[in-house]
Structure formats: structure tokens, C-alpha cells
gemmi code that builds the backbone of each chain (N, CA, C; Angstrom):
import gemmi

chains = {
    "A": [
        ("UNK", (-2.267, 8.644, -23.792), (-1.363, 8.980, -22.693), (-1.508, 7.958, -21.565)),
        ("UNK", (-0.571, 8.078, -20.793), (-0.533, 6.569, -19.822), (-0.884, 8.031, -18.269)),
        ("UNK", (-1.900, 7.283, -17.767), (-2.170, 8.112, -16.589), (-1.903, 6.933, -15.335)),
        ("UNK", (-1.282, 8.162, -14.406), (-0.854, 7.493, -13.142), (-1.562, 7.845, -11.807)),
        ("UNK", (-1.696, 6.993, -11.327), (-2.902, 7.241, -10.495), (-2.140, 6.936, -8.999)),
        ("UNK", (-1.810, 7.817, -7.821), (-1.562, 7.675, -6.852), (-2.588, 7.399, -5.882)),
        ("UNK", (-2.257, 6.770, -4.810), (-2.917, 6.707, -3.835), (-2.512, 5.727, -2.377)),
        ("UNK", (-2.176, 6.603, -0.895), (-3.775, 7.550, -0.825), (-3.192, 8.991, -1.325)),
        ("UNK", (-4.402, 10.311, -1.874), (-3.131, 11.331, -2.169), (-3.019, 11.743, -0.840)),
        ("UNK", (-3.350, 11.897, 0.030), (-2.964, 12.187, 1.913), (-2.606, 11.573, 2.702)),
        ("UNK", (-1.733, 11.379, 3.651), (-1.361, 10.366, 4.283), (-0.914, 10.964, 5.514)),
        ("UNK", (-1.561, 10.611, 6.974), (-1.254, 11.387, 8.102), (-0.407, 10.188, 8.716)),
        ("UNK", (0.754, 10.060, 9.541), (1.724, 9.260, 9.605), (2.709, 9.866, 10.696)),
        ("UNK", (3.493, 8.605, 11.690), (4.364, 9.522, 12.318), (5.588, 8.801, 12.787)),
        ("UNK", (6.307, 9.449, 13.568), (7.647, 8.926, 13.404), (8.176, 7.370, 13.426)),
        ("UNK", (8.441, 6.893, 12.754), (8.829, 5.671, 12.762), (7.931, 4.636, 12.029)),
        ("UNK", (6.676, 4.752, 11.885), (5.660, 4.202, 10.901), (6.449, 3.772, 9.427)),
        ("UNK", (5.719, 2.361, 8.961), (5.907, 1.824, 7.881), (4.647, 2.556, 7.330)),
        ("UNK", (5.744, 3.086, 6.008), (4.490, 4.074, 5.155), (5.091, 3.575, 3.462)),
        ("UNK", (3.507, 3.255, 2.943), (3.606, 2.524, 1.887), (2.656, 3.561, 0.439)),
        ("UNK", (2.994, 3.969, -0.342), (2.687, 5.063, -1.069), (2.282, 3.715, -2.858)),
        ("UNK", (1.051, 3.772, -3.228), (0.619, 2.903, -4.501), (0.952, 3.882, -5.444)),
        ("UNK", (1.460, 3.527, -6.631), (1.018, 3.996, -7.829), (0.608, 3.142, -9.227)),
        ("UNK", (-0.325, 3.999, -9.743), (-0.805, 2.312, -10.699), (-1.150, 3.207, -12.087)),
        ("UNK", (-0.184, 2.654, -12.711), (-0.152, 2.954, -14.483), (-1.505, 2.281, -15.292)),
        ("UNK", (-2.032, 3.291, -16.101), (-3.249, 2.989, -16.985), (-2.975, 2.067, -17.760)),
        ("UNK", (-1.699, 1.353, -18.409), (-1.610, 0.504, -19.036), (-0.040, -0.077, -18.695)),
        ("UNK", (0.271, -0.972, -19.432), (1.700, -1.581, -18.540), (3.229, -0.941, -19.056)),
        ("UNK", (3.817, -0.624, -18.372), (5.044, 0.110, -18.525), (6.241, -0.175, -18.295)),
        ("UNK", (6.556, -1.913, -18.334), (7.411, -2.850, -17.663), (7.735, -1.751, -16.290)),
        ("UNK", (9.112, -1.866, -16.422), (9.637, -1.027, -14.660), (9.690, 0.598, -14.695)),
        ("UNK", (9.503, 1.226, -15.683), (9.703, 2.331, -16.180), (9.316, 3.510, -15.600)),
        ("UNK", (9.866, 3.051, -14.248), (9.073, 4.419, -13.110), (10.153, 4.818, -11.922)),
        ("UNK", (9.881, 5.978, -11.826), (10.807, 7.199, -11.249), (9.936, 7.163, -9.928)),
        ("UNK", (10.321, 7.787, -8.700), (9.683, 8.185, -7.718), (10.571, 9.317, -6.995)),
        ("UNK", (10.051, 10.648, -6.669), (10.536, 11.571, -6.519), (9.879, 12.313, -5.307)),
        ("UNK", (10.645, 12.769, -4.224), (10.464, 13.738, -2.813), (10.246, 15.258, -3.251)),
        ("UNK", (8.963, 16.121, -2.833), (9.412, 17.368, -3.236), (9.038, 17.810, -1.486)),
        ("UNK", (9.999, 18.933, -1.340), (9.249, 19.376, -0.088), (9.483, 20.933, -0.148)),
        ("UNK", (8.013, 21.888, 0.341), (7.691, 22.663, 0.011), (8.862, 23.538, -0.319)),
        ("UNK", (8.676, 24.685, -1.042), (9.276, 25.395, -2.218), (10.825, 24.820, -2.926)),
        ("UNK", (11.031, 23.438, -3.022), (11.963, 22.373, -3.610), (11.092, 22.315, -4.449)),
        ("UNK", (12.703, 21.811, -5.048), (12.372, 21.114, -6.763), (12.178, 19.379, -6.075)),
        ("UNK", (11.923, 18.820, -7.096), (11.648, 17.448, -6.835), (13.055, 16.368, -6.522)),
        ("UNK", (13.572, 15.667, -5.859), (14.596, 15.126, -5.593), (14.413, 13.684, -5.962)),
        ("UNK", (14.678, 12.974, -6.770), (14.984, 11.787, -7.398), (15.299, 10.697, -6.017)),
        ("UNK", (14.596, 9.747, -5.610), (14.562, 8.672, -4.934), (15.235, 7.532, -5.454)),
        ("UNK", (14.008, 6.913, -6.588), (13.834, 5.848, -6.908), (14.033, 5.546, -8.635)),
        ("UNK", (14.700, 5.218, -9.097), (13.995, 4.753, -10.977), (14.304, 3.320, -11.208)),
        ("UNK", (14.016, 3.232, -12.259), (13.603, 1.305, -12.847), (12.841, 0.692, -12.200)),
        ("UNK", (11.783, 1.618, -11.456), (11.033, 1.032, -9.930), (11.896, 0.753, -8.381)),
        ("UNK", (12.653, 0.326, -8.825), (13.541, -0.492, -7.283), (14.726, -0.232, -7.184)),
        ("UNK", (15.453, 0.872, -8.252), (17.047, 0.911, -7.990), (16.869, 2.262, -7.046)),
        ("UNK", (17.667, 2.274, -6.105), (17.560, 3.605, -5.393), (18.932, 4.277, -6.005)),
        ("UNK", (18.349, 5.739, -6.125), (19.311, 6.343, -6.133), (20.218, 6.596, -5.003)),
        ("UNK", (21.651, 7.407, -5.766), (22.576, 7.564, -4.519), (22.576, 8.161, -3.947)),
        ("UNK", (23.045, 8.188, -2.666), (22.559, 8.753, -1.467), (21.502, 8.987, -1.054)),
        ("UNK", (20.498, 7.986, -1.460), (18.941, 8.005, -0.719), (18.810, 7.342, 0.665)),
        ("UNK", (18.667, 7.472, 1.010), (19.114, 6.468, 2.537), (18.170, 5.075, 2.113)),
        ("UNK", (18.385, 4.509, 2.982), (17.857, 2.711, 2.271), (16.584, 2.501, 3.007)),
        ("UNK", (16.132, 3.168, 3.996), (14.723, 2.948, 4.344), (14.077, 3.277, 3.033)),
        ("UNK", (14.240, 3.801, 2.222), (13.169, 4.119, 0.930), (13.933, 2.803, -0.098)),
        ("UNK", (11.898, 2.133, -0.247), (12.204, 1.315, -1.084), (10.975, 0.754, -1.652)),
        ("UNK", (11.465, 0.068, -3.585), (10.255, 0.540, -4.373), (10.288, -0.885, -4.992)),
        ("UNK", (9.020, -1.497, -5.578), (8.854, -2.346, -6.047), (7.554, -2.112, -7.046)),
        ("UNK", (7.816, -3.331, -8.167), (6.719, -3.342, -8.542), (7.204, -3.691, -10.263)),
        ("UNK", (6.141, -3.961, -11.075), (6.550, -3.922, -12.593), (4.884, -4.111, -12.975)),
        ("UNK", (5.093, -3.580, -14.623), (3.679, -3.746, -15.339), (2.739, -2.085, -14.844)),
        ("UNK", (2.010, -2.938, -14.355), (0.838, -1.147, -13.993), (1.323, -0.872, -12.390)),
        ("UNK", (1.384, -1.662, -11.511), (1.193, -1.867, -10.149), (2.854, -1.603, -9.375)),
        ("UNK", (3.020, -0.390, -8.617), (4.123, -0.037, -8.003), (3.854, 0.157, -6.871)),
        ("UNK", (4.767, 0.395, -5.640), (4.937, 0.943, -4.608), (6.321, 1.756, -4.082)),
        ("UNK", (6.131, 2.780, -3.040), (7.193, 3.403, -2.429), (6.878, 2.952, -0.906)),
        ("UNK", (7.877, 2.588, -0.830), (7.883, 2.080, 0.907), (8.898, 3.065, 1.638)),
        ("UNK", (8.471, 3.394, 2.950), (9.312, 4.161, 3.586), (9.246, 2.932, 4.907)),
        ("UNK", (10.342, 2.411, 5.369), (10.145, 1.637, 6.330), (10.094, 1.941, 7.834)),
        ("UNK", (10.934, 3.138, 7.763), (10.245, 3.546, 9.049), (10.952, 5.375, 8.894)),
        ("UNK", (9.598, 5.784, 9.231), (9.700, 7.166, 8.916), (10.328, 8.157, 9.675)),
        ("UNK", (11.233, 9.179, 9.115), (11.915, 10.387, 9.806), (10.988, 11.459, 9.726)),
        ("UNK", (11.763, 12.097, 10.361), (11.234, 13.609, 10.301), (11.702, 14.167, 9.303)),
        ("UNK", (12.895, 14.106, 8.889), (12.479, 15.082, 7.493), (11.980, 14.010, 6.170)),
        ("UNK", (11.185, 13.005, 5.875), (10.665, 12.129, 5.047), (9.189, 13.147, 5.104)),
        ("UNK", (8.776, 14.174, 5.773), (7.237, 14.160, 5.683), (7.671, 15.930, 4.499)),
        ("UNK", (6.377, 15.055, 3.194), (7.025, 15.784, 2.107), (5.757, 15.211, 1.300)),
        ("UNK", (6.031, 15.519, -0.082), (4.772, 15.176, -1.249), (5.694, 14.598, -2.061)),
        ("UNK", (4.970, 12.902, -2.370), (6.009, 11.924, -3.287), (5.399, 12.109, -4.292)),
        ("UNK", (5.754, 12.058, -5.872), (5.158, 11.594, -7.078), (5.443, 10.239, -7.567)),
        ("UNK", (5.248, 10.126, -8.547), (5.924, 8.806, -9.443), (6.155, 9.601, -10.907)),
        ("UNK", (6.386, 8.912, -11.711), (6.800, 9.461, -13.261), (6.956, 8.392, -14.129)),
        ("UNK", (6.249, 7.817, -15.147), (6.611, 6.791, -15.942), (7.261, 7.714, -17.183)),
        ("UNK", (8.495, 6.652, -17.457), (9.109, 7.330, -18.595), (9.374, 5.581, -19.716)),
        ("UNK", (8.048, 5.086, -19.737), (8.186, 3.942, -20.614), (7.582, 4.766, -22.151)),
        ("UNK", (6.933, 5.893, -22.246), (6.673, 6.396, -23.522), (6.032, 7.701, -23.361)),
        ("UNK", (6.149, 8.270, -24.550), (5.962, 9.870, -24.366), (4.241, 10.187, -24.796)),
        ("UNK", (3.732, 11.293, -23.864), (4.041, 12.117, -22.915), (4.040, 11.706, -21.749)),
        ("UNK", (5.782, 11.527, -21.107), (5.949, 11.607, -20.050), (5.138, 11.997, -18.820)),
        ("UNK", (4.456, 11.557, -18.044), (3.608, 11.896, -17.136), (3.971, 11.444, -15.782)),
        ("UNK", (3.624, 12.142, -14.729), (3.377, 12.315, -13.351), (2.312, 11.972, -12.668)),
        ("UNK", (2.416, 11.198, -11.874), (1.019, 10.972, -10.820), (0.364, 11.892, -10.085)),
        ("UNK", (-0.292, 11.841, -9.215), (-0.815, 13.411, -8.927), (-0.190, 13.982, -7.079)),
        ("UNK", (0.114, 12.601, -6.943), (1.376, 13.533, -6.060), (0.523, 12.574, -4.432)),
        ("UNK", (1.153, 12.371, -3.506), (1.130, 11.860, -2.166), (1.717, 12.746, -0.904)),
        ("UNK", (1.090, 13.138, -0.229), (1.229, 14.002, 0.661), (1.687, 13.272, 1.764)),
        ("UNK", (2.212, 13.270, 2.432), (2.792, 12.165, 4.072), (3.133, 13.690, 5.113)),
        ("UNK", (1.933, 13.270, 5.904), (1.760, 14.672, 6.825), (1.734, 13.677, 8.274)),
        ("UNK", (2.023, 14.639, 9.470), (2.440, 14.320, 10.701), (0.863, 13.814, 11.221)),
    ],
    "B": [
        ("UNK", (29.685, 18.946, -10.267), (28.922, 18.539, -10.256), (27.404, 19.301, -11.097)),
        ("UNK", (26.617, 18.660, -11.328), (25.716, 19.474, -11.953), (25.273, 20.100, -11.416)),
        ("UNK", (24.577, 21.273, -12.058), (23.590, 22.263, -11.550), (22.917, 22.931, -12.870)),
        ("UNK", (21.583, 23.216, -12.437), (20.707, 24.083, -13.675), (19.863, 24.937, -12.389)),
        ("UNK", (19.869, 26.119, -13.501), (19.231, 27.597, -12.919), (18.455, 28.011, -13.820)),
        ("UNK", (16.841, 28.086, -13.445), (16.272, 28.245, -14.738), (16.094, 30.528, -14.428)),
        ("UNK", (15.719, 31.003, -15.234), (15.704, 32.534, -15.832), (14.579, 32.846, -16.540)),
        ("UNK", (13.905, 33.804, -15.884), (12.973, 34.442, -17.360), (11.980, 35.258, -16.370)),
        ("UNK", (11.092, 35.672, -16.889), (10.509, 37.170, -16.273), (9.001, 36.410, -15.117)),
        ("UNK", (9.374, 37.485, -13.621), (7.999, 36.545, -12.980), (6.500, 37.024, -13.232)),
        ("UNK", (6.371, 37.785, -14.474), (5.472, 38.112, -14.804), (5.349, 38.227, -15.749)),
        ("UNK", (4.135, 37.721, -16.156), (3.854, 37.916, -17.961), (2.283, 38.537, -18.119)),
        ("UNK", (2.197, 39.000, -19.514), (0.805, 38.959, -19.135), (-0.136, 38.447, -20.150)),
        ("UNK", (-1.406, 38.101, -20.318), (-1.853, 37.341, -21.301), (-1.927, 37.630, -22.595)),
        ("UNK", (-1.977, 36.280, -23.608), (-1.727, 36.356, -24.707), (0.194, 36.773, -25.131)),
        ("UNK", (0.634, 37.062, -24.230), (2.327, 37.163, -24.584), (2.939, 35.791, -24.477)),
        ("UNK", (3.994, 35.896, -25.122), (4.920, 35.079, -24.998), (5.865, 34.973, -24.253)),
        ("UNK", (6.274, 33.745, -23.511), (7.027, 33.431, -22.101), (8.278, 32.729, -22.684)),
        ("UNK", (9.310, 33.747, -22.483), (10.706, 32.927, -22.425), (11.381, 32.786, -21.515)),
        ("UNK", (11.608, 31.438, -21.339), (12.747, 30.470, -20.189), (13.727, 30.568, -20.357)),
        ("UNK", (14.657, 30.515, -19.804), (16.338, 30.024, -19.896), (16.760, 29.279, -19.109)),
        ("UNK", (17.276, 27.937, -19.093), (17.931, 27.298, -18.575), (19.403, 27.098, -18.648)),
        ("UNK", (20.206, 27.453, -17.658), (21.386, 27.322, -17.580), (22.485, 26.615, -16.876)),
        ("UNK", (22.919, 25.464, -17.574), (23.569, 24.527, -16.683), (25.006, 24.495, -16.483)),
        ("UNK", (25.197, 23.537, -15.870), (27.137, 23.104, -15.755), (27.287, 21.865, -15.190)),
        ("UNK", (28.286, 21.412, -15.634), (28.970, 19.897, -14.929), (28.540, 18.859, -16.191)),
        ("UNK", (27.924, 19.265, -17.221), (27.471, 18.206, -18.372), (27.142, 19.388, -19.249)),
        ("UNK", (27.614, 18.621, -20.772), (27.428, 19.257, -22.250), (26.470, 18.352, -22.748)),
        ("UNK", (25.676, 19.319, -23.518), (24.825, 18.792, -24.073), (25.091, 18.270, -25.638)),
        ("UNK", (26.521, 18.106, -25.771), (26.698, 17.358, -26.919), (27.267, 15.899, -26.674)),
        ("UNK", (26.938, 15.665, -24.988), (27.108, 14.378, -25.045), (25.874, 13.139, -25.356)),
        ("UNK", (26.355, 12.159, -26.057), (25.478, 11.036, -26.863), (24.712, 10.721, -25.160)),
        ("UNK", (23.311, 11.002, -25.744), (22.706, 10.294, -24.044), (21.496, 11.213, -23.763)),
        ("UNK", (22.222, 12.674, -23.473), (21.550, 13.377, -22.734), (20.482, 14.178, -23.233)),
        ("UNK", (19.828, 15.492, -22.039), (19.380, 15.992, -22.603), (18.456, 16.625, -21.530)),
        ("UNK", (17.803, 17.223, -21.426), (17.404, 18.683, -20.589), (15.590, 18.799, -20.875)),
        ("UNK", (14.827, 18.649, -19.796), (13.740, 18.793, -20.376), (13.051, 19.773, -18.676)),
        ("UNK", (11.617, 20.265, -19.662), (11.395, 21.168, -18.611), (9.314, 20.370, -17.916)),
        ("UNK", (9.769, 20.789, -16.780), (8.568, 20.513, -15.933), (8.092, 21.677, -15.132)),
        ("UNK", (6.690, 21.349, -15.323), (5.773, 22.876, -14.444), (5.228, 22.406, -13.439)),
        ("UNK", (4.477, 23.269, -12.594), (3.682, 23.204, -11.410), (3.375, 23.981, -10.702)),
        ("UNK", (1.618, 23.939, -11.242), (1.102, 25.213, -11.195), (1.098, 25.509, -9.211)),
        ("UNK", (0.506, 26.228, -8.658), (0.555, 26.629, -6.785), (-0.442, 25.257, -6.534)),
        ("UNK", (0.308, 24.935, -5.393), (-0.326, 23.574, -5.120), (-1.040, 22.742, -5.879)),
        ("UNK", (-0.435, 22.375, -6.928), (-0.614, 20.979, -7.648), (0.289, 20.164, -8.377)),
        ("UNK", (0.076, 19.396, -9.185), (1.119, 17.998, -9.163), (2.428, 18.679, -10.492)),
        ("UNK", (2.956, 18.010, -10.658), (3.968, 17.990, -11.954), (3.431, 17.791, -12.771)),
        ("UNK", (4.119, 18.171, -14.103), (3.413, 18.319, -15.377), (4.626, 18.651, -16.418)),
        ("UNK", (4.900, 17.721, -16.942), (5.842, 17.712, -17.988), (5.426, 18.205, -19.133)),
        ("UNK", (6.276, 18.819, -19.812), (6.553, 20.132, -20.699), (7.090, 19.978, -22.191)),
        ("UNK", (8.342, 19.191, -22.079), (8.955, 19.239, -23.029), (10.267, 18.577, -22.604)),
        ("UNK", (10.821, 18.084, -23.612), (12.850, 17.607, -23.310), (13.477, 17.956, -24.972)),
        ("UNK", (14.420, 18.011, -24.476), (15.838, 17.755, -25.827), (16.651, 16.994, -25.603)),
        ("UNK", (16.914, 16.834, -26.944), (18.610, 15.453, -26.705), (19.620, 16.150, -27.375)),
        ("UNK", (20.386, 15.352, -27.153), (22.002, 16.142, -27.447), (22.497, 15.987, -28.706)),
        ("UNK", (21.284, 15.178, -29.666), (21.167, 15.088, -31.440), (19.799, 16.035, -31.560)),
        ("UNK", (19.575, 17.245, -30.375), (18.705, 18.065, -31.161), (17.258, 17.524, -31.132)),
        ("UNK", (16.640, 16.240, -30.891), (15.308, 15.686, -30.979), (15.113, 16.506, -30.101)),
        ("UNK", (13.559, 16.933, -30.513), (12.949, 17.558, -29.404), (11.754, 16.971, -29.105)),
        ("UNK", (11.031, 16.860, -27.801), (9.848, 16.129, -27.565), (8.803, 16.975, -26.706)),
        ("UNK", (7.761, 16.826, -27.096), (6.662, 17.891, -26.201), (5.133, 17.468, -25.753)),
        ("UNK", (4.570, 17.741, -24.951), (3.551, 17.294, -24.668), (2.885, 17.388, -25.255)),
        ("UNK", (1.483, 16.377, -25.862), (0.887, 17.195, -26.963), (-0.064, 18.053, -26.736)),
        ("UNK", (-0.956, 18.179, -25.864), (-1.172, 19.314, -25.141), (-0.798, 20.606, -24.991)),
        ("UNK", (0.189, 20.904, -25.302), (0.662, 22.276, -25.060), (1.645, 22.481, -26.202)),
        ("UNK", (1.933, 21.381, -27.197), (2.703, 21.560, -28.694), (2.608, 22.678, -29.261)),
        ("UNK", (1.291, 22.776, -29.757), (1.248, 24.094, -30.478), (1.776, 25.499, -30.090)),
        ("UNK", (2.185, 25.468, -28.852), (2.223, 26.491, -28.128), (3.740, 26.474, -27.881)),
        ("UNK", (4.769, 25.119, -27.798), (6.088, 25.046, -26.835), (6.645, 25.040, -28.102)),
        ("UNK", (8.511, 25.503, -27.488), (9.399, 25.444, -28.807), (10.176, 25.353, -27.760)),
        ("UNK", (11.084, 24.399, -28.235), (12.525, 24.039, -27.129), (13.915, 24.055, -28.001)),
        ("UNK", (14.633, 24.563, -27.464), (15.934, 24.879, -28.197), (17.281, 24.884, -27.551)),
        ("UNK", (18.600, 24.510, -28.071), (19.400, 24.625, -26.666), (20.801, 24.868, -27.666)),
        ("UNK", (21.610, 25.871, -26.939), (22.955, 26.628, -27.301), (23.873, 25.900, -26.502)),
        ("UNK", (24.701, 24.919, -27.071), (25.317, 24.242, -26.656), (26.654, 24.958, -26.237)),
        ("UNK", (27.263, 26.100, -26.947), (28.342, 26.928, -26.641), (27.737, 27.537, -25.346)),
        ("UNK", (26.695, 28.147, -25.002), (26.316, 28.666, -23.668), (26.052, 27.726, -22.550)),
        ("UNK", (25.525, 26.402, -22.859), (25.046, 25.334, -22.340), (23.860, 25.899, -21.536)),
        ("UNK", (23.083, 26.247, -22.355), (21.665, 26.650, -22.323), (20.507, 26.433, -23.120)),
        ("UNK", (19.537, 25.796, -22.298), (18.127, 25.305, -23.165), (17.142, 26.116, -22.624)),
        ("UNK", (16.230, 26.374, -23.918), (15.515, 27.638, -23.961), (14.330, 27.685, -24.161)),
        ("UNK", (13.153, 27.679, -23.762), (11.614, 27.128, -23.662), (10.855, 28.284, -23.935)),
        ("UNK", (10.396, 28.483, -24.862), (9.343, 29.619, -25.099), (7.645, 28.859, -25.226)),
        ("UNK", (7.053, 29.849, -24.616), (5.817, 29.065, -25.272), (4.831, 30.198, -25.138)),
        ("UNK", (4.116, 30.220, -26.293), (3.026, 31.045, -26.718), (1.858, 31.776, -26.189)),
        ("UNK", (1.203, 32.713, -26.592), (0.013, 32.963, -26.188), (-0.624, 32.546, -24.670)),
        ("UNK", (0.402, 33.082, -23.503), (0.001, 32.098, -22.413), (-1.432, 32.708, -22.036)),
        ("UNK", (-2.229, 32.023, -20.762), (-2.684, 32.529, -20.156), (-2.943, 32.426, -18.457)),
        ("UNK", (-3.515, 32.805, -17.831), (-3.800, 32.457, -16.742), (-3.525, 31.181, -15.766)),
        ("UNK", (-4.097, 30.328, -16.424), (-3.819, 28.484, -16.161), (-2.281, 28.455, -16.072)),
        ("UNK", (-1.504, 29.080, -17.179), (-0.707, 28.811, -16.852), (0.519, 29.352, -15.519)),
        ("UNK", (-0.278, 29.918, -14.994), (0.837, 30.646, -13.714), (1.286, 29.423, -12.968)),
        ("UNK", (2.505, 29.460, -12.897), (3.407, 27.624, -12.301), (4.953, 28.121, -11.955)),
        ("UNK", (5.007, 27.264, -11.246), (6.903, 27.466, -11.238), (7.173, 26.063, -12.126)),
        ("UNK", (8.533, 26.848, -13.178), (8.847, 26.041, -14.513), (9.962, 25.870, -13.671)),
        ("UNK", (10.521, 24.645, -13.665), (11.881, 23.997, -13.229), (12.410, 23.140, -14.976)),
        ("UNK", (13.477, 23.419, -15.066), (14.579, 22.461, -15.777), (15.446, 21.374, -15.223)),
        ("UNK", (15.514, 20.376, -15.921), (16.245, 19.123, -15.135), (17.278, 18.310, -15.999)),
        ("UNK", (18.046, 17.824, -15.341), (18.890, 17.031, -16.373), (18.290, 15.370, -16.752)),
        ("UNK", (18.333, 15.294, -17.567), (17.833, 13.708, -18.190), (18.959, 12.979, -18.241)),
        ("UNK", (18.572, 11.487, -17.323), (19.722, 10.977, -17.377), (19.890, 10.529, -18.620)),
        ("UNK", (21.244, 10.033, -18.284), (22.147, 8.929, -19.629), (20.958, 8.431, -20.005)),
        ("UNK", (20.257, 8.088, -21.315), (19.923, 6.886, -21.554), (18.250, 6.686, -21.520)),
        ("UNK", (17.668, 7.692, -20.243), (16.615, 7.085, -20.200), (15.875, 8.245, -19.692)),
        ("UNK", (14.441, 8.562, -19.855), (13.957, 9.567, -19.791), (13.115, 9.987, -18.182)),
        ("UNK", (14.145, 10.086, -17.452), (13.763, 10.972, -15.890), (14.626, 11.518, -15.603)),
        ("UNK", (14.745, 12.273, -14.164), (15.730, 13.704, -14.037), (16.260, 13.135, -12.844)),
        ("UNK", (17.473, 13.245, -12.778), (18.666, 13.607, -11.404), (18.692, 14.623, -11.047)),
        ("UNK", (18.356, 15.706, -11.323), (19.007, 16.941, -11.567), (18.089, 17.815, -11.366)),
        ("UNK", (17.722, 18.908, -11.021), (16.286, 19.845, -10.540), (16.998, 21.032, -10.667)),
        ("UNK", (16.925, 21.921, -11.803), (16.749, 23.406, -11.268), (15.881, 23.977, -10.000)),
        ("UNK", (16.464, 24.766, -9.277), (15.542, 25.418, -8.527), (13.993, 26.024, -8.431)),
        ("UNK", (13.854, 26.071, -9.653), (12.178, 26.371, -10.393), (12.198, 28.367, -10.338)),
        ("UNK", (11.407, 28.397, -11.044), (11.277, 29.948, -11.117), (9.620, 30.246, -11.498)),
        ("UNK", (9.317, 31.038, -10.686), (7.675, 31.535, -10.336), (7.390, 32.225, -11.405)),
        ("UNK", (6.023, 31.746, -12.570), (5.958, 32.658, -13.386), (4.504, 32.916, -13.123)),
        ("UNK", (4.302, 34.197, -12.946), (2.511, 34.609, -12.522), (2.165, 34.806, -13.934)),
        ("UNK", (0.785, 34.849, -14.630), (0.404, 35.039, -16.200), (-0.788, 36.053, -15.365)),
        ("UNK", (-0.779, 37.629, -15.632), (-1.980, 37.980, -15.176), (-1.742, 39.514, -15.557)),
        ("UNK", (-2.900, 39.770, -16.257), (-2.722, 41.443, -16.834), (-3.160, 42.574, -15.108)),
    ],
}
model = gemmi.Model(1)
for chain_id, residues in chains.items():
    chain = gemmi.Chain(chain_id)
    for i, (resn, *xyz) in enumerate(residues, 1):
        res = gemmi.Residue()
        res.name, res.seqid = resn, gemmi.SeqId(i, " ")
        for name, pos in zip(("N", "CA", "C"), xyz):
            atom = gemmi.Atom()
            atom.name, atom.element = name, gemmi.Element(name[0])
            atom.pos, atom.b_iso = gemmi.Position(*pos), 0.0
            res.add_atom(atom)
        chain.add_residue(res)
    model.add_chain(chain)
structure = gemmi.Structure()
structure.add_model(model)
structure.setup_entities()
């Protein structure tokens, strides 16, 4: 299984801050990564996939780079409603797995 | 536009069997592409993928919890259907269903999730 390793998982942060969220695949997964917003009792909301394409209607301060093991989620400058728990998700091979999740608290 | 609503009882109790229902709209699952897979998460902790289907019927599951998952989907209802075995305890989570995009295996799409407690 390909394990994803977030970090930091806590992140205290505040309005307007450049906030930068790692995730790093156990083995290489070309771009094959999702990044997803959940905020409490939500389902998870789709950001980011192929690493760097944003989805639509994500606003464009969120933005992702990266290929192989080594990713990032950048928030360039943070709102108030951005403070939430990010994951990642590689879907380069099955079982599909999740990182363990990033917290971005005030 | 899409939407999925997942269904099934908020209580189970151990050693029973837990059936899901997922119920969508705005996409058939007999289109070439797709396909519906389910994710858990137990009270404050991370995601944890479950299982998916495609719209030729493949089904895929964690292997971890294989022995235990069966995924199935009624394309006349446009409903996919997750049972899984002998639960217990560990497993108390809210199960969400999602749509898989075209092509490639992550979700656009989030059911609302539904709270299942496992506890006699």
C-alpha cells in the first residue's frame, strides 16, 4: 500500500497568512493526487487533483504542486472560512489511500 | 447536477451485518468512465477508503476489510449498495458515498455521510 504522510498534522494560522500543507507518498505516484477541504460535520470537498489542476470553483488562492512522492497545498493568503482539516488522496494505484489529515486552526 | 444520499440504520450491533444505500442523480452508472465508491471516518479521524464500482461492474476493495465488503449497484434505481460483515466496534464511522470522476479514481461528489454507531 502507498502511505501518505501529512505534515504538520496541526497548524495554528491567521487571517491572511501564507499556509503551506506537505504531503509525501511512500513511493512515487507521478501526479496522482487529490487534495480535499472537510469542515466539521461536511463531507470532504474536492480542491485540487493531478496535483495542480484546481478544481471549479475553488477560488485561486488554493494552489498545489508537486510530482513523484513530494506535494504541497498552498493557501496564499488565508480566509476565514479556509480554517478546516485538508487531506490528500493518491489515486495512482489501489488501495486508494488518504493522508492523515491537516488541521489549519486560528 | 449531482447529488448522492447515503441510507442505512444508525445503529448496528456487533457481529451483524451493515447495509448502506447509496442513492444518486444527475449521472448513470452505465456511463463508460464512472463509478461510485464509498469512504469512512471513524469520530475524529482521517479518511479511509472502502471500496468503488465501475459502470462495467468491476468492483474494487480495500484489502483490509475484503473479506468483510460486498459492493453492488442497481443501475435502474441508480443505487450502490455496501454491505459489510460481522462489524464491530472499530467500526463506528460516518460512511459517505462519492462520485468517481470520468476516468480517474477520486471524488467530485460527497454524499452527506451517515453516522453508523456498532455497539450492543
Amino acid at each position: 500500500d502507498i502511505q501518505l504522510t501529512q505534515s504538520p498534522s496541526f497548524l495554528s494560522a491567521s487571517v491572511g497568512d501564507r499556509v503551506t500543507i506537505t504531503c509525501r507518498a511512500s513511493q512515487g505516484i507521478s501526479s496522482s493526487l487529490a487534495w480535499y477541504q472537510q469542515k466539521p460535520g461536511k463531507a470532504p470537498k474536492l480542491l485540487i487533483y493531478a496535483a495542480s489542476t484546481l478544481q471549479s470553483g475553488v477560488p485561486s488562492r488554493f494552489s498545489g504542486s508537486g510530482s513523484g512522492t513530494e506535494f504541497t497545498l498552498t493557501i496564499s493568503s488565508l480566509q476565514p472560512e479556509d480554517f478546516a482539516t485538508y487531506y490528500c488522496q493518491q489515486f495512482n494505484s489501489f488501495p486508494l489511500t488518504f493522508g492523515g489529515g491537516t488541521k489549519v486552526e486560528i | 447536477q449531482i447529488t448522492l444520499k447515503e441510507s442505512g440504520p444508525t445503529l448496528v450491533k456487533p457481529t451483524q451485518t451493515l447495509t448502506l444505500t447509496c442513492t444518486f442523480s444527475g449521472f448513470s452508472l452505465t456511463t463508460s468512465g464512472l463509478g461510485v465508491g464509498w469512504i469512512r471516518q471513524p469520530p475524529g479521524k482521517a479518511l479511509e477508503w472502502l471500496a468503488l464500482i465501475y459502470w462495467n461492474d468491476v468492483q474494487r476493495y480495500s484489502p483490509s476489510l475484503k473479506s468483510r465488503l460486498t459492493i453492488t449497484k442497481d443501475t435502474s434505481k441508480n443505487q450502490v449498495v455496501l454491505t459489510m460483515t460481522n462489524v464491530d466496534p472499530v467500526d463506528t464511522a460516518t460512511y459517505y458515498c462519492a462520485h468517481r470522476v470520468w476516468n480517474y479514481d477520486y471524488f467530485d461528489y460527497w454524499g452527506q455521510g451517515t453516522l453508523v454507531t456498532v455497539s450492543s
